[in-house]
C-alpha positions as a LaTeX table, in Angstrom:
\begin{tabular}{lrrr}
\hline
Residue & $x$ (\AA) & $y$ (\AA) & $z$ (\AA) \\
\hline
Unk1 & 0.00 & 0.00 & 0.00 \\
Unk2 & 1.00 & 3.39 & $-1.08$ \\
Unk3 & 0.26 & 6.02 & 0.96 \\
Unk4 & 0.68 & 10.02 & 1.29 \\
Unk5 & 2.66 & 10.26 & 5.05 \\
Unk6 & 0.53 & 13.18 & 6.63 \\
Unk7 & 2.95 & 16.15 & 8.06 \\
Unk8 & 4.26 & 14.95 & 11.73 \\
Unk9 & 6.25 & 16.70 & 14.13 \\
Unk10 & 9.28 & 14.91 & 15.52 \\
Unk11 & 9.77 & 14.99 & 19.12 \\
Unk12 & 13.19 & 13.95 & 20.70 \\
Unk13 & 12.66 & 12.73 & 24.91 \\
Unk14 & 15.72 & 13.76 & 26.01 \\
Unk15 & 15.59 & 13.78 & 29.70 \\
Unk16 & 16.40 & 10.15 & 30.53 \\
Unk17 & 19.61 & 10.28 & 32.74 \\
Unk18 & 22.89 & 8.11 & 32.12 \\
Unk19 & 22.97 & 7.03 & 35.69 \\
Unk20 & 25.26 & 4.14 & 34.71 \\
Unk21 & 27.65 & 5.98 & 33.19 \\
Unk22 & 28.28 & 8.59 & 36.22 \\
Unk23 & 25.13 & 11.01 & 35.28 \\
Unk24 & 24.75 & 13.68 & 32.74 \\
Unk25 & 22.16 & 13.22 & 29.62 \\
Unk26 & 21.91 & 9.95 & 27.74 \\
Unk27 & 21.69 & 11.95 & 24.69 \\
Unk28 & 24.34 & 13.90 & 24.63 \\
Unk29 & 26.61 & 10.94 & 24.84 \\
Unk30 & 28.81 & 10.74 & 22.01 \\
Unk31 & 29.24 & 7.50 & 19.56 \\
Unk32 & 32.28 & 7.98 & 17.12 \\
Unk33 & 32.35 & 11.58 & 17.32 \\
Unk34 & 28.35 & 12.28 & 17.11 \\
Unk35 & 26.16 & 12.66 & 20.03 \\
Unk36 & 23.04 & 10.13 & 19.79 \\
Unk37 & 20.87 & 12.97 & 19.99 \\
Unk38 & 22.49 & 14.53 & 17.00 \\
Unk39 & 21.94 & 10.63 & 15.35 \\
Unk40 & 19.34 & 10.85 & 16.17 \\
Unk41 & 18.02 & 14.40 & 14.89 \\
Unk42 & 19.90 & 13.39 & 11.84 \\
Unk43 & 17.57 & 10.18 & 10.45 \\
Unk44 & 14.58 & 11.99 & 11.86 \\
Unk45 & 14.44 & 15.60 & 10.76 \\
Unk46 & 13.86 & 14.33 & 6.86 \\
Unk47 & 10.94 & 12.07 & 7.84 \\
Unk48 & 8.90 & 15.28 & 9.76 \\
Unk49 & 7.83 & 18.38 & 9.30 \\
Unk50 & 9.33 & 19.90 & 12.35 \\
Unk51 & 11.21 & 18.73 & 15.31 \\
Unk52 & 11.59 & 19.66 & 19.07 \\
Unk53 & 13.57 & 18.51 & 22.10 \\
Unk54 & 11.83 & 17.41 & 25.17 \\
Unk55 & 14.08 & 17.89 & 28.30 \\
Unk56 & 13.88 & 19.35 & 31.26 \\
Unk57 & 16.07 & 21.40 & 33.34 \\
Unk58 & 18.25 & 24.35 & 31.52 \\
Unk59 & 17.56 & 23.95 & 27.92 \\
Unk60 & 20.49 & 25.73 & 27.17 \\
Unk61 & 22.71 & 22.59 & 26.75 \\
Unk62 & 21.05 & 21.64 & 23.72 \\
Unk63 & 21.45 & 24.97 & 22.38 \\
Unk64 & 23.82 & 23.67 & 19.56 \\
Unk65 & 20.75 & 22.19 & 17.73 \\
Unk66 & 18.58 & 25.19 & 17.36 \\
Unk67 & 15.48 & 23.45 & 18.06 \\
Unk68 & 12.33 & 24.69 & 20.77 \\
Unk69 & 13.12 & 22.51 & 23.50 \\
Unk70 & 10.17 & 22.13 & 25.81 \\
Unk71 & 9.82 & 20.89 & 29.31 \\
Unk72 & 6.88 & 18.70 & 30.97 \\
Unk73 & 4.14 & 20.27 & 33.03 \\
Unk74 & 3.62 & 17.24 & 35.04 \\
Unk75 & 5.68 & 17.45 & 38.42 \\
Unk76 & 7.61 & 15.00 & 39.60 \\
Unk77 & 9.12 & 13.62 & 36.30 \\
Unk78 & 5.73 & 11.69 & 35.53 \\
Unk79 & 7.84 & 9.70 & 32.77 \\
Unk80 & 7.76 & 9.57 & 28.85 \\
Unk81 & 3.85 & 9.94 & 28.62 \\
Unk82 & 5.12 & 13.21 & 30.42 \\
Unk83 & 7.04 & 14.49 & 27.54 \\
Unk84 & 4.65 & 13.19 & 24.83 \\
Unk85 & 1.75 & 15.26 & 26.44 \\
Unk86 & 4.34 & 17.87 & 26.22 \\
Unk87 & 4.62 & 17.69 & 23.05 \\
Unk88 & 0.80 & 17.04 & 21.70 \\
Unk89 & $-0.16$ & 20.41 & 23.73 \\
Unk90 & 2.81 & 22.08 & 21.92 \\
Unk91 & 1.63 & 21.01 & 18.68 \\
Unk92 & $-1.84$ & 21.97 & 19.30 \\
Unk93 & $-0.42$ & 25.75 & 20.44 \\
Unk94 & 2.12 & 26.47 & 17.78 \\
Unk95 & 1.24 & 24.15 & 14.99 \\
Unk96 & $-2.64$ & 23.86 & 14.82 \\
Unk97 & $-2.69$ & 22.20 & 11.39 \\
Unk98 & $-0.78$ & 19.27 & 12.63 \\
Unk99 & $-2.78$ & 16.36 & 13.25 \\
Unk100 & 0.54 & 14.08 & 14.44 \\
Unk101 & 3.13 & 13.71 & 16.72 \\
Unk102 & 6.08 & 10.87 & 16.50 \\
Unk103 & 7.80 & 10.17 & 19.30 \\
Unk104 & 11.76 & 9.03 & 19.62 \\
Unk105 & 14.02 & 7.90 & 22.90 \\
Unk106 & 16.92 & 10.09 & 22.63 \\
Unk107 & 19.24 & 6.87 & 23.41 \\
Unk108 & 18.50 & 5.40 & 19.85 \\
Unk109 & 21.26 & 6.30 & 17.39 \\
Unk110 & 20.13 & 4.14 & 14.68 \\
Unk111 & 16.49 & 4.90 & 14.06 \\
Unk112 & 14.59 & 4.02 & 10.84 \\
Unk113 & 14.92 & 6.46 & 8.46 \\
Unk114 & 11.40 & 5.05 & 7.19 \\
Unk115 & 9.92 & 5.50 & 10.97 \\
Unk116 & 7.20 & 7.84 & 10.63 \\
Unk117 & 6.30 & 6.39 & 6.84 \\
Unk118 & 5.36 & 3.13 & 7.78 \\
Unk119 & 4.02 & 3.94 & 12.11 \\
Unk120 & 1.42 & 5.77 & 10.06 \\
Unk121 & 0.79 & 3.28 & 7.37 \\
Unk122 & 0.43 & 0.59 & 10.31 \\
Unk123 & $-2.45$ & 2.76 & 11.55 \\
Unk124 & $-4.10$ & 3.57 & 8.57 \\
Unk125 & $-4.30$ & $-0.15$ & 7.95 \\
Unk126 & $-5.38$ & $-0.99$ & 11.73 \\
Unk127 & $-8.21$ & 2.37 & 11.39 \\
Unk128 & $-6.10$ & 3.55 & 15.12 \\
Unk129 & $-5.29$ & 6.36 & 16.43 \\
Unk130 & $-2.02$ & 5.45 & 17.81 \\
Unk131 & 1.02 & 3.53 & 16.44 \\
Unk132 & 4.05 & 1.93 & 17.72 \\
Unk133 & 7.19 & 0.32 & 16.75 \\
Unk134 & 8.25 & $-3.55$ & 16.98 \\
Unk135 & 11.45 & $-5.10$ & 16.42 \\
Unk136 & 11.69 & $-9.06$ & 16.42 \\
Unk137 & 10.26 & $-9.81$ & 19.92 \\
Unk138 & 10.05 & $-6.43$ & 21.23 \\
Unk139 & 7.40 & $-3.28$ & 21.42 \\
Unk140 & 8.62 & 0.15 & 21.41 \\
Unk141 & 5.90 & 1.64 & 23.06 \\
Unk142 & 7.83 & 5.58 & 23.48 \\
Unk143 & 9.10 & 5.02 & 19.28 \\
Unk144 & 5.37 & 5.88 & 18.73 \\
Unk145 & 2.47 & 8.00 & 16.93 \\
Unk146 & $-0.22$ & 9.70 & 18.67 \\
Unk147 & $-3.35$ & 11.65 & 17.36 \\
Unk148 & $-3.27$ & 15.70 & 18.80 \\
Unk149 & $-7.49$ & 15.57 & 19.73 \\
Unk150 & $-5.91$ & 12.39 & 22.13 \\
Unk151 & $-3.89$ & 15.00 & 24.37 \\
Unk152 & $-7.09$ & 16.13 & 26.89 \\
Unk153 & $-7.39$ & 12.21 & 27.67 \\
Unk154 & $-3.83$ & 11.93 & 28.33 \\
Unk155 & $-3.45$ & 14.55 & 30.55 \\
Unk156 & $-6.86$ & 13.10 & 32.50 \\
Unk157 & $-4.65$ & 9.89 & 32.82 \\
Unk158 & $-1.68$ & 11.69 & 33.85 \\
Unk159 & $-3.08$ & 14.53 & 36.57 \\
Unk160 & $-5.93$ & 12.69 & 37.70 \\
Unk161 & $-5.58$ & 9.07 & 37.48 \\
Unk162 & $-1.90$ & 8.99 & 37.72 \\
Unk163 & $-1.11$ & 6.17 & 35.27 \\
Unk164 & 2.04 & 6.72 & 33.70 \\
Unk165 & 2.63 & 3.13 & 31.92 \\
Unk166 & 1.86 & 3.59 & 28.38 \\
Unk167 & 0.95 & 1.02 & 27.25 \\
Unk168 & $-2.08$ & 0.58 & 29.92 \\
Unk169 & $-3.04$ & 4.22 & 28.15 \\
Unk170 & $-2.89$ & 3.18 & 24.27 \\
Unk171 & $-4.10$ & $-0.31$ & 25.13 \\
Unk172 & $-7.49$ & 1.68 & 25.82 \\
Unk173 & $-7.25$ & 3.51 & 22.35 \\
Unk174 & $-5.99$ & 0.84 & 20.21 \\
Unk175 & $-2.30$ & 0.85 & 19.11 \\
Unk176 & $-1.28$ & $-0.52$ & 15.34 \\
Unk177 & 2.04 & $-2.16$ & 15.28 \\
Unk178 & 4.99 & $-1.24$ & 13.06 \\
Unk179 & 7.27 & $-4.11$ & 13.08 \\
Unk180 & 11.17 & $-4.21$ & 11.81 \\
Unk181 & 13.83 & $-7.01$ & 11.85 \\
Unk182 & 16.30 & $-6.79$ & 14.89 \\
Unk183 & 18.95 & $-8.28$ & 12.70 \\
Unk184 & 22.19 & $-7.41$ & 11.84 \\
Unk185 & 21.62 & $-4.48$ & 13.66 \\
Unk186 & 18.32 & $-3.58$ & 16.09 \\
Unk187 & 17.44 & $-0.15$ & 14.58 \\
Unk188 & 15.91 & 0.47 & 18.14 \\
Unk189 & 19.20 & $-0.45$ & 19.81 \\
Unk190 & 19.65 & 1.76 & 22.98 \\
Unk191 & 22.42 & 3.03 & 24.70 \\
Unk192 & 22.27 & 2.11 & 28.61 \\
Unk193 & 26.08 & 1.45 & 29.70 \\
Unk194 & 29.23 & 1.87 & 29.07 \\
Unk195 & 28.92 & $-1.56$ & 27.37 \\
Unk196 & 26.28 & $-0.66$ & 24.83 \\
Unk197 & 28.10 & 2.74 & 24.33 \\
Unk198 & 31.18 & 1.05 & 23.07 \\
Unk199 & 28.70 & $-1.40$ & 21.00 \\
Unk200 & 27.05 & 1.72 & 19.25 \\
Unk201 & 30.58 & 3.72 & 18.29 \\
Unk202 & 31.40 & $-0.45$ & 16.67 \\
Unk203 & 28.11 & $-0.53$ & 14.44 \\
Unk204 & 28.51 & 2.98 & 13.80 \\
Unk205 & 31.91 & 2.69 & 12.26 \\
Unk206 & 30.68 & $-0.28$ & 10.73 \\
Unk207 & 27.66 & 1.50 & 8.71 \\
Unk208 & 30.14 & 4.34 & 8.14 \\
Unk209 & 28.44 & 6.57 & 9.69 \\
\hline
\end{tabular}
């Protein structure tokens, strides 16, 4: 099936912490001389019609990327539905004609560079409103696609039910499933230690990038 990809802003969750690797941001670690946020930025920014950064604390150390980099409204880091609700009511402020938001870890380096192209034809297909990537045994539920009218019911989950697992939240919309092969490489491969650090910089040298 062929299918026009509606315009989608990219959003980046930046604000996981590299705990195991003595702090700092995860995505601003760097993997043979690129940070994975930068990587990252770099398959996505074709596929979308816009990106942002979602982080919180002083924005000004991604300032090197020129992007709007917006912070969640839910106190006491409510977790990635956080940042996605973030982004949905950003979309609906400054970009009213957007229907779509696709949402990226910012500890992927290798992303799809077909992500948001086939998310959305996996929930044309399924008639959903939401959309999520698979990769050989795995779900990806924060590598996702959410509708903008869904953002009022997410933040009535969020403030006043407190559920923060997402997949309990799409599970009650309906989530199509994008699926891609983990092998040679697991395009949703994710740096979490030292160990998968060095791992990344190897397959990056490999694909020559």
């Amino acid at each position: 099936m062929t299918i026009d990809t509606p315009p989608t802003l990219g959003v980046v969750l930046a604000g996981g912490l590299a705990r195991r690797m003595g702090g700092g941001d995860k995505a601003l670690i760097d993997i043979a001389g690129q940070t994975i946020l930068a990587r990252a930025l770099g398959r996505m920014t074709p596929q979308c019609s816009r990106m942002i950064i979602n982080a919180n604390g002083d924005p000004a150390r991604f300032a090197v990327f020129n992007l709007p980099v917006i912070s969640d409204d839910i106190p006491d880091f409510a977790g990635p539905l956080a940042g996605i609700l973030a982004a949905l009511e950003w979309v609906a402020k400054n970009e009213p004609t957007l229907e779509w938001v696709v949402s990226v870890p910012g500890d992927c380096p290798f992303l799809p560079r077909d992500l948001v192209a086939r998310l959305h034809a996996a929930r044309i297909g399924e008639d959903k409103l939401l959309a999520c990537a698979k990769s050989g045994d795995w779900r990806h539920p924060v590598v996702g696609l959410w509708n903008v009218k869904l953002r009022d019911d997410l933040r009535h989950a969020l403030t006043i039910e407190h559920l923060h697992k997402i997949e309990i939240w799409t599970g009650r919309h309906g989530v199509a499933i994008a699926e891609w092969p983990d092998k040679p490489v697991d395009p949703f491969f994710n740096v979490n230690s030292p160990e998968d650090r060095d791992r990344a910089a190897q397959i990056a040298r490999e694909q020559g990038a």
